[in-house]
N, C-alpha and C positions, 0 to 999 in steps of 0.2 A: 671662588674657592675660599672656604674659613683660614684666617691665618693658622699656622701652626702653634699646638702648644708651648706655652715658657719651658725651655728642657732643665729638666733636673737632671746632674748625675753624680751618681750616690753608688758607693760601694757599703753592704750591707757581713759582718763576718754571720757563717753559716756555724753555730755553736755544735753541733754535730760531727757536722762533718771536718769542721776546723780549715774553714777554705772560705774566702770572698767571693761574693755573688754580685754583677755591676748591676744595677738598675738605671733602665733609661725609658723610663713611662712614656714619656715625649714619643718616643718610636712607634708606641702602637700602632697608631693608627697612619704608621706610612704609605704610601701609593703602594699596590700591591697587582705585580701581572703576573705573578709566578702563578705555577701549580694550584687549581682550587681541590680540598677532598669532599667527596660525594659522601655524602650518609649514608650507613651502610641499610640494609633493605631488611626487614625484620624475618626470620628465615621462616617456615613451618613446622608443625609442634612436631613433627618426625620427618627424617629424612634416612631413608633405607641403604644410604651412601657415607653415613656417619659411623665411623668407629664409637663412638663414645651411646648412641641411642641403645635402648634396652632390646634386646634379643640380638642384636646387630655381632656381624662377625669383626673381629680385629687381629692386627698379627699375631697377638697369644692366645686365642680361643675365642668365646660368643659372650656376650656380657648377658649376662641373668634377667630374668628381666623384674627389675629394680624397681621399688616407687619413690624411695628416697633417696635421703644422700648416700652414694656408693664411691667407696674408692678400691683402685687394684693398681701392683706394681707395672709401672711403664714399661711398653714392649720394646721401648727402643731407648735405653736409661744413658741417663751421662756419668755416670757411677754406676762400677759392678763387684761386686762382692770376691771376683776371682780375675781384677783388673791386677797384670803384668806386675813382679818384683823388679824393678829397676835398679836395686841397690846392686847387684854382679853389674852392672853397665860396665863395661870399658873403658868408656869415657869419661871419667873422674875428672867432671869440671867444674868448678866452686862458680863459675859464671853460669854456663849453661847447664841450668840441674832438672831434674826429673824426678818424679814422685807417683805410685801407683795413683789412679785417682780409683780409689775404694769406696763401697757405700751405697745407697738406693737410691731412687727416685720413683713416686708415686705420682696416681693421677685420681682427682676428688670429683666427679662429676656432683654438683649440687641439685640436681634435679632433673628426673626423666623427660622433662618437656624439654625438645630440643629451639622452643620456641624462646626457651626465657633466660631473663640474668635476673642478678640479684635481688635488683630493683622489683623483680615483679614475685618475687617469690615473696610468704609467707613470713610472719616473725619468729613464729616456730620453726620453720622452714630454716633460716637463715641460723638459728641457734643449734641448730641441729648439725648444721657444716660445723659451726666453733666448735661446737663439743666434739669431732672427728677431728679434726685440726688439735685441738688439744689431747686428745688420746695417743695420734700418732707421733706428736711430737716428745710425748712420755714414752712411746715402745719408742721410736729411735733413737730418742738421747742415751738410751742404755747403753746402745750396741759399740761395741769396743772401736768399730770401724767409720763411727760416723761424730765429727767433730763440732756441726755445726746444724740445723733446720730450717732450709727456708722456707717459706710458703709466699706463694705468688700466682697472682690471677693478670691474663694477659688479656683483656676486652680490647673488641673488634680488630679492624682490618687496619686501619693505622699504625696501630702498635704489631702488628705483624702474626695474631693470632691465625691457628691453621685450621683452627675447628671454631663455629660459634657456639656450640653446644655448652650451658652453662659449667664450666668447669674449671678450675686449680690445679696446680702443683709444687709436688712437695718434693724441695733436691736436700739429699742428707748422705753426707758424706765425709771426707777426710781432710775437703777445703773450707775455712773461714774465709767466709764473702768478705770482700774488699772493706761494703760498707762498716759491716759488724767490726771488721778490726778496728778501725777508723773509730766507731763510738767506743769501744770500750777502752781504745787509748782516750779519748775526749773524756766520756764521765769519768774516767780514775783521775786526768787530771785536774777538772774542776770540782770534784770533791775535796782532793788534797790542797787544793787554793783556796777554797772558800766553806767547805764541811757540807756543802750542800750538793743532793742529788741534780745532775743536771737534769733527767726530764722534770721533775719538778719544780725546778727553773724555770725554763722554758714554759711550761703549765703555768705558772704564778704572772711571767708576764702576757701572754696569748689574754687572759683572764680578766688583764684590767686594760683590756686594748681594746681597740673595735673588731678584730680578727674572726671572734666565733662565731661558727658558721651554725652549732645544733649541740646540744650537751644535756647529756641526764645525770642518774646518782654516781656514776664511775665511769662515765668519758667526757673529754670533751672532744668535738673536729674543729679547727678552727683554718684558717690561710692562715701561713708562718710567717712573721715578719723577714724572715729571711726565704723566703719561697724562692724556686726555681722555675717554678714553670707557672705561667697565669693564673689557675686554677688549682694547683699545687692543696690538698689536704690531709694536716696530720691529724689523727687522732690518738690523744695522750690520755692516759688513764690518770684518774685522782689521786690513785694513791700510788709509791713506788712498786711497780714490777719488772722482773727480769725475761718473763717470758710467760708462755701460754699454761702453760701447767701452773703459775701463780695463781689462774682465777678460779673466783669462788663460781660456785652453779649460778648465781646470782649476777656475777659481773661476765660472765660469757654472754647472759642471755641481752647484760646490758652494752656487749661489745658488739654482737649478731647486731641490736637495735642501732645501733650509729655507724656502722658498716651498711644497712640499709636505708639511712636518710642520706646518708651522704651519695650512696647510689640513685637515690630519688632524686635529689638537689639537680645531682646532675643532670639527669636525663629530662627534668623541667628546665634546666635553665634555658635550651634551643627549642625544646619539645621534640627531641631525636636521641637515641641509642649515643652518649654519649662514652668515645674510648678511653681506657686508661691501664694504665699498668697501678697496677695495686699492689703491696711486698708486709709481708710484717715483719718487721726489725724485732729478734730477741735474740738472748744472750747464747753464747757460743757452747755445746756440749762437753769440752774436753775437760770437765773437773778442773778447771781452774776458778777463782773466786770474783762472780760477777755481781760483786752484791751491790754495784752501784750505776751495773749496765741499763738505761733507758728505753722498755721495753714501749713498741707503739708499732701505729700501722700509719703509711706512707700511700697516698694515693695521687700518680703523676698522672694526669690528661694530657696529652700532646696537643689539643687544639688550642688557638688562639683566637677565635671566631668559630661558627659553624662550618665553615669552608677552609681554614686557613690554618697548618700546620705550623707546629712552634718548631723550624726544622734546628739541628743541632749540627752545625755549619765552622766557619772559619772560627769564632773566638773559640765554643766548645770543646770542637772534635782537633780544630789547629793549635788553638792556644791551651786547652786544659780547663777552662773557668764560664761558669754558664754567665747569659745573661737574659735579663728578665725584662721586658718590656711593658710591664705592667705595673699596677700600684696592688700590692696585696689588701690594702683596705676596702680599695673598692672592690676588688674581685669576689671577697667573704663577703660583701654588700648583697653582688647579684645574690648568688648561692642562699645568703639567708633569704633573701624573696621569692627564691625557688623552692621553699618547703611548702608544704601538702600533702596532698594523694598524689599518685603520681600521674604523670599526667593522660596514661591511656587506662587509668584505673578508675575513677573521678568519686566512688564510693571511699568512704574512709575507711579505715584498719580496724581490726574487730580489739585492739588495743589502744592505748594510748600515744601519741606522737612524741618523741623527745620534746622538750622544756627548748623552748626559742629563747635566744639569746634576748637581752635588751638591746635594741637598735644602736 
């Protein structure tokens, strides 16, 4: 048996999130008897038992039958427009308080083949979801009822998706996600310390690091020096934005473009459907002033290996604080060696591939 690595242990601050991240690279590759996960099985291009396929019935009626990207309000939402006034409660407790939870929630299917994800969809294809994702985040920020926009794609069975039909959603309502608060305390206070935005911070040093993983004229994705999960990828925009309605027609399609290599990256790096929660970080709806909120997209992979979950156990879930068993240098390594076609594609894109980093 090889000796074991020299251990390194390094605590890394996460500028974001404004929280310590421990790193112990040495760990990787410990003896491992636990749990291994299976790859998930590539499903067929229809399946007659899917809420989300075109013609197919679902709790609120039959879905049209669609050839592109289609979205409709969730039948079964976590925000509702006519959720309960709590303020008569009885109970008038400054600890335990209550608040309607108001607002919608949408669901984006990106494409009527219930065989595909991102990765295998089209350039056009995938510009076509932004430009929807940017539409609805413009009708909802209106609405007097809805304070914040997430959008969030839950891939495979790991991450605990219920449908593999390629598809998103969009929660908009009267709560500001945990995360979002958290950065726009973080950019207001490293603006007022330093005059400078924090994602472009953050972008200045990814940029003269070995980190990027794929970057064209207005993204880059790179592994975060500060990464939580092995494979962990942000994608930071060039110039300052707050949210999805900042883009021009131009940088959507160049946002669709790096949302899809970075789906590629993936799924070559094992050459399997790899999972991941996806989220895009933008700034809060409520008319307050986020002109210095760090507008990006966050893609977590749970694996750690092809087989082996990155589970969120005693330090995470007991202690509060992730930890990372990997080196993010080398993980942005693999990933830039997994660019290409993709790997059940092997013909190249009828466009041009993002600009690869320098090794």
């Amino acid at each position: 048996m090889p000796p074991p690595p020299e251990p390194i242990w390094e605590q890394r601050w996460h500028p974001l999130r404004e929280e310590w991240v421990l790193f112990t690279a040495h760990r990787g590759g410990r003896p491992w008897i636990g749990e291994l996960k299976a790859a998930d099985v590539a499903p067929d291009s229809y399946d007659p038992t899917c809420a989300l396929c075109p013609g197919n019935q679902r709790l609120g009626g039959v879905n049209p039958p669609y050839r592109g990207v289609y979205w409709f309000p969730n039948d079964l939402p976590c925000f509702g427009s006519d959720a309960p006034d709590w303020s008569d409660s009885q109970t008038a407790d400054d600890l335990y308080r209550r608040r309607p939870a108001v607002g919608t929630a949408e669901v984006v299917c990106y494409h009527p083949d219930h065989a595909k994800t991102m990765a295998g969809l089209t350039p056009a294809e995938v510009t076509a979801v932004v430009d929807l994702w940017a539409e609805r985040t413009a009708a909802l920020a209106v609405r007097p009822d809805v304070n914040h926009v997430l959008i969030f794609e839950n891939k495979g069975s790991a991450v605990g998706t219920s449908n593999p039909h390629p598809h998103c959603q969009i929660y908009a309502g009267g709560l500001v996600y945990g995360h979002a608060v958290r950065e726009v305390e973080s950019s207001r206070r490293h603006q007022a310390r330093t005059g400078e935005f924090l994602g472009q911070g953050i972008l200045a040093r990814e940029l003269a690091g070995p980190r990027v993983v794929a970057e064209n004229d207005a993204f880059v994705a790179c592994v975060p020096w500060f990464a939580r999960y092995a494979y962990e990828v942000l994608v930071l925009p060039r110039r300052q934005l707050t949210s999805l309605v900042d883009l021009a027609a131009s940088e959507r399609a160049a946002l669709a473009s790096m949302l899809r290599e970075v789906a590629i990256r993936y799924d070559n790096l094992w050459r399997m459907p790899m999972p991941y929660v996806m989220a895009i970080h933008q700034a809060p709806t409520d008319g307050g002033d986020y002109a210095a909120f760090p507008f990006h997209v966050e893609f977590h992979p749970p694996l750690r290996t092809p087989d082996t979950l990155k589970y969120l156990a005693g330090p995470e879930i007991g202690g509060g604080s992730m930890t990372n068993e990997s080196n993010p240098d080398e993980k942005a390594a693999e990933l830039r060696a997994a660019g290409g076609p993709h790997y059940k594609r092997p013909s190249p894109d009828p466009v041009a591939t993002p600009t690869e980093p320098a090794p």
